[in-house]
KELOKE-328196 format. One record per residue (C-alpha): residue number from 1; z negated, x negated, y negated; residue in one letter. Coordinates in steps of 0.05 Angstrom, whole numbers, plus 5000, padded with zeros to 4 digits. Layout:
// residues N
PT  seq    c3    c1    c2  type
PT  NUM     Z     X     Y     A
...
// end
This chain:
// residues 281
PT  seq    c3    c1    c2  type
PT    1  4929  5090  5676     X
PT    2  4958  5056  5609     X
PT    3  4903  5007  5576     X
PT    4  4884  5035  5505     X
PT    5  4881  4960  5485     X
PT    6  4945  4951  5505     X
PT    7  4968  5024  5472     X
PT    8  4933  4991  5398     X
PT    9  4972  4920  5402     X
PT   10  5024  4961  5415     X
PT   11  5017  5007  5360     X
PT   12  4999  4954  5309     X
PT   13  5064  4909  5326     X
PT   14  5113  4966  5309     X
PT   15  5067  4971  5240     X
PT   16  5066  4898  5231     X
PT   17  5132  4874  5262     X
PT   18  5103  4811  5283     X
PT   19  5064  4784  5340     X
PT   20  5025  4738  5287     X
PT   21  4998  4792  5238     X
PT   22  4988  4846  5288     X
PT   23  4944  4798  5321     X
PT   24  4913  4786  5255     X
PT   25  4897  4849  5237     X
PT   26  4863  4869  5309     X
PT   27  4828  4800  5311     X
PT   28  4858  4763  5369     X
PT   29  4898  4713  5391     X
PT   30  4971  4729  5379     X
PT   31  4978  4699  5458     X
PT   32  4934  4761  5472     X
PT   33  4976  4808  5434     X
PT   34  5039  4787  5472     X
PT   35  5005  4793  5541     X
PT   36  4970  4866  5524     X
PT   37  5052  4875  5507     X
PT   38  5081  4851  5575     X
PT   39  5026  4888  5616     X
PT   40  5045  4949  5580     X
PT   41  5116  4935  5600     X
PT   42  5104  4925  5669     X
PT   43  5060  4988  5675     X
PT   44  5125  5031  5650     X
PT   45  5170  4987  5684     X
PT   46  5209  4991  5616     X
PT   47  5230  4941  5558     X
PT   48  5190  4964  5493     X
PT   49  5197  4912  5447     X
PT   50  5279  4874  5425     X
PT   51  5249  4797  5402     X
PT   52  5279  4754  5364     X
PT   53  5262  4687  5317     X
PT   54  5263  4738  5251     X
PT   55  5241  4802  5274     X
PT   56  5209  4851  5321     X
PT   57  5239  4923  5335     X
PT   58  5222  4976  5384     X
PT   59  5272  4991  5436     X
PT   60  5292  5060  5452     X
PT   61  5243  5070  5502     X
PT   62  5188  5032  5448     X
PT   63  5207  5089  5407     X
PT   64  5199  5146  5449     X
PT   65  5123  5108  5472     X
PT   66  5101  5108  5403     X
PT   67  5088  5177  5388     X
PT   68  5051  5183  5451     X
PT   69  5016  5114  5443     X
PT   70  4983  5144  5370     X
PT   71  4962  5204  5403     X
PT   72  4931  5173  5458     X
PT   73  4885  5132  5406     X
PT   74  4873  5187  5359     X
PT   75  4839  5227  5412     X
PT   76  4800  5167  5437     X
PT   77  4778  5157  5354     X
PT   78  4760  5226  5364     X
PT   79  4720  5220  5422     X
PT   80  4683  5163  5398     X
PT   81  4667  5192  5337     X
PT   82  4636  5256  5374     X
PT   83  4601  5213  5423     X
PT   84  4590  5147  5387     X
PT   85  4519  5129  5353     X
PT   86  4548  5121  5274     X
PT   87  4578  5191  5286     X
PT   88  4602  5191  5206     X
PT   89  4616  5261  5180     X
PT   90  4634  5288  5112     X
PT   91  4681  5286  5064     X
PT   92  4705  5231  5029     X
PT   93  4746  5237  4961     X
PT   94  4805  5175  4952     X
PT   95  4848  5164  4887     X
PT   96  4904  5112  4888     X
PT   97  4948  5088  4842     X
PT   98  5020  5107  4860     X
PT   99  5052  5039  4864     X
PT  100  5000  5013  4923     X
PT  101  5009  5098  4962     X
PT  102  5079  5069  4968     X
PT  103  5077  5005  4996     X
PT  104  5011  5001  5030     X
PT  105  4974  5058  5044     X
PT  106  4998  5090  5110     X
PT  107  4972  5043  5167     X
PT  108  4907  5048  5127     X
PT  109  4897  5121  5122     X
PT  110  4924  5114  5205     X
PT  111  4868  5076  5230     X
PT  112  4811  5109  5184     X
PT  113  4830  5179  5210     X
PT  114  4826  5156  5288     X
PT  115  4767  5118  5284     X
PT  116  4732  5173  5246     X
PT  117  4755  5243  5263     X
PT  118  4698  5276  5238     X
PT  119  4707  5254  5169     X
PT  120  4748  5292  5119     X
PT  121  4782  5262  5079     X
PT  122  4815  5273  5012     X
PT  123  4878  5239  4977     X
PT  124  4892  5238  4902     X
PT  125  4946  5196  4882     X
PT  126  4954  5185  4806     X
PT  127  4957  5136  4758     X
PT  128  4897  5086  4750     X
PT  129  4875  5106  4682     X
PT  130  4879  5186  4712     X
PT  131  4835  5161  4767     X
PT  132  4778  5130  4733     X
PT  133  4770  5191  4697     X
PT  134  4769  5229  4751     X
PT  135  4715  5184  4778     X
PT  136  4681  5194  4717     X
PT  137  4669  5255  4724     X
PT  138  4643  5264  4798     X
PT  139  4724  5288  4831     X
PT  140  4733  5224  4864     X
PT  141  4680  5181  4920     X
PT  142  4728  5111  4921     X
PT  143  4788  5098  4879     X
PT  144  4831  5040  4902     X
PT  145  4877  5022  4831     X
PT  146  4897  4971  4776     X
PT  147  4854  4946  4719     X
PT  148  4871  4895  4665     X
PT  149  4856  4824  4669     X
PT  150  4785  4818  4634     X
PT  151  4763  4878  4655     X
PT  152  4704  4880  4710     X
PT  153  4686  4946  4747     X
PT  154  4701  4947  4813     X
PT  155  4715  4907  4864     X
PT  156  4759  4847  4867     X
PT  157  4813  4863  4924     X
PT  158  4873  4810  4891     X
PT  159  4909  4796  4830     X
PT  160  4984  4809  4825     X
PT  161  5032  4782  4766     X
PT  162  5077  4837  4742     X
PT  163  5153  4826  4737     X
PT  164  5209  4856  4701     X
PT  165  5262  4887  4756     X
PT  166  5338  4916  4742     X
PT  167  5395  4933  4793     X
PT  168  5433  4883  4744     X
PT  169  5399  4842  4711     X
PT  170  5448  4816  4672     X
PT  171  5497  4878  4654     X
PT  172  5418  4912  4623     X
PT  173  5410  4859  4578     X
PT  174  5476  4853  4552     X
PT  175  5484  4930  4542     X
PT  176  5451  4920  4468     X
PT  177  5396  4901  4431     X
PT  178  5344  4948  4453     X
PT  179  5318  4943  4526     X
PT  180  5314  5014  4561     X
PT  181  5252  5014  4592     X
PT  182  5238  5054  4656     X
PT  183  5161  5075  4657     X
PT  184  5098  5117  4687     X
PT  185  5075  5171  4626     X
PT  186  5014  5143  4586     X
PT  187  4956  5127  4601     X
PT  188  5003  5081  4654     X
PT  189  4965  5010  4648     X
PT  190  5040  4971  4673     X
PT  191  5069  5008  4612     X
PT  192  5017  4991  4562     X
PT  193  5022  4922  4584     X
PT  194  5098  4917  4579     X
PT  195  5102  4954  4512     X
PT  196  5051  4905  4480     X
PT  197  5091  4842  4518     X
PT  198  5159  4862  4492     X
PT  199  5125  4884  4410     X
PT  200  5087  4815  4407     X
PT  201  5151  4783  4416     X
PT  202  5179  4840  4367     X
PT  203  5230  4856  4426     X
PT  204  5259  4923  4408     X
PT  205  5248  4979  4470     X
PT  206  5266  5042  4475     X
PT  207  5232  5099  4534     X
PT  208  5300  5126  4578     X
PT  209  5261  5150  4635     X
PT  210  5186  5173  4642     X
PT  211  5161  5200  4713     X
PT  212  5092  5201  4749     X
PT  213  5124  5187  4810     X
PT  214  5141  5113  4827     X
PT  215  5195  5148  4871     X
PT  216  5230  5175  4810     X
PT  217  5226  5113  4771     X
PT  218  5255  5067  4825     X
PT  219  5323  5117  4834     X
PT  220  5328  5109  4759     X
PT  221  5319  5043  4761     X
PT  222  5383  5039  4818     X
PT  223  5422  5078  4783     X
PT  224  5423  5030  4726     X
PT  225  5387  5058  4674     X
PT  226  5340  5011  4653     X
PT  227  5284  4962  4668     X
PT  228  5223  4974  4708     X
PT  229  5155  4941  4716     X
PT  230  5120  4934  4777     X
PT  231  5075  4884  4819     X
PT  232  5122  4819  4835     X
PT  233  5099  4849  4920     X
PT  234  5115  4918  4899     X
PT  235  5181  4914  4879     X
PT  236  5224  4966  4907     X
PT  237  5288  4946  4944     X
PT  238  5354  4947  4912     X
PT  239  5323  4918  4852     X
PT  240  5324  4845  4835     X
PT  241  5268  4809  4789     X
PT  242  5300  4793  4715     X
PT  243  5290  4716  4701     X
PT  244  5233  4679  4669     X
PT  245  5250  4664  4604     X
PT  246  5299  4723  4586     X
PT  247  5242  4767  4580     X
PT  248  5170  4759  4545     X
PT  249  5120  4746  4603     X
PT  250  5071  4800  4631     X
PT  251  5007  4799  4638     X
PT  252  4978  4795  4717     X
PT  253  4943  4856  4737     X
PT  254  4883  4863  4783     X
PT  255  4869  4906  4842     X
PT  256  4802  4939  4855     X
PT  257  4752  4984  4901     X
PT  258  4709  5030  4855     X
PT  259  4663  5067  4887     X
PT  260  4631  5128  4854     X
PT  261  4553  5118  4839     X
PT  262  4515  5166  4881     X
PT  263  4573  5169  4939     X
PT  264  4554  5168  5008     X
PT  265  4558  5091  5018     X
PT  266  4566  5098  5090     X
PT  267  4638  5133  5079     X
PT  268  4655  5089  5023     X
PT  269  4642  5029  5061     X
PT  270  4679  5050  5131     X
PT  271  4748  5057  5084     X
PT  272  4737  5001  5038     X
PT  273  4733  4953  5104     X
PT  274  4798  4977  5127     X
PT  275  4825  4965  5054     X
PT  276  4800  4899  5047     X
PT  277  4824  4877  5122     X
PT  278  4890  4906  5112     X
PT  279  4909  4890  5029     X
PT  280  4873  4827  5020     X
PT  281  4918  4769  5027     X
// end
């Protein structure tokens, strides 16, 4: 019989891609990661895992495992939840902010729903400013977003700088004297704080694509359009961060768990564990 243990180092490699933060994440020694790795091997008689000094990539066989390998612990989340003393159930409301739903969020949402089946749980992604509202007014239990430097609700997660990014850098600022800006509608808080960046240093800007989804914003951004703000660790590929110096600097943002007063602080706190073990550098 295949070792569950083995099944989640497994499982948390191919999300990782390294033997150093998988083992991070699961809270072992990255020696014991590798061994779970070449007892799983041996038990299939197959190799799962190409290594090399950079990277770490499934083989073809690795691939075909995988699907298997989540199943296998979703129904043992499942069981434990059914049998296991905490036992959470309910439903539990999430809002995040667009920009972290695309370069964070999956692995997170992964583990919460096998560890706790019985919980149902609820995705809103907007921007930050949307969310809090929300939250305001009793349609959201946790909201994982952005909030200005100063501000102080929430919890601390990390604080980001924000950077200005272009396919070419050079060609957009040479095209003229007002820089097309790429950004989320109002009330976005990376647009409010690039607008006021670029109008203290009386910069003239000009809006040439607005779109809720970071998605549509990033293929504008390839395509040449214009610039684009984002978190310096958020930066999409194919985009390259514009110079210091050519550009007014931004302000940092911060990242923050809110949860809602009056929310069932067992289900709050189960998520906001996983966020904090998995975002928090």
């Amino acid at each position: 019989m295949l070792n569950l243990s083995h099944l989640n180092s497994f499982v948390m490699l191919q999300q990782t891609g390294s033997f150093t933060q998988a083992a991070a994440r699961l809270g072992v020694g990255q020696s014991t990661v590798s061994q779970h790795i070449q007892r799983l091997e041996k038990a299939l008689g197959k190799q799962l895992i190409h290594r090399s000094t950079h990277e770490v990539k499934l083989t073809t066989e690795g691939e075909a495992l995988l699907g298997y390998a989540r199943g296998m612990l979703d129904l043992n989340g499942k069981v434990e939840s059914l049998f296991g003393e905490s036992r959470l159930r309910g439903r539990l409301r999430l809002g995040v902010s667009e920009d972290v739903v695309a370069s964070r969020l999956t692995s997170i949402l992964e583990d919460f729903i096998r560890l706790h089946a019985l919980v149902d749980l609820e995705l809103t992604v907007a921007l930050s400013a949307v969310l809090y509202q929300m939250q305001d007014v009793g349609d959201l239990d946790l909201v994982l977003a952005k909030r200005h430097i100063g501000e102080t609700q929430g919890r601390l997660l990390y604080r980001e700088p924000l950077v200005w990014l272009a396919r070419d850098p050079d060609h957009i600022l040479s095209r003229g004297d007002t820089l097309p800006l790429i950004a989320f509608p109002p009330p976005s808080i990376t647009r409010r704080i690039a607008q006021e960046a670029l109008d203290r240093e009386k910069v003239p800007w000009r809006i040439v694509c607005t779109c809720g989804s970071l998605s549509g914003l990033t293929a504008a951004a390839r395509a040449g359009m214009g610039v684009l703000v984002q978190p310096r660790s958020m930066a999409p590929a194919g985009l390259k961060e514009i110079a210091a110096g050519k550009l007014p600097q931004l302000e940092d943002v911060e990242f923050v768990l809110v949860p809602r007063r009056g929310a069932d602080a067992a289900l709050t706190e189960a998520l906001s564990s996983l966020i904090v073990a998995r975002i928090v550098p």
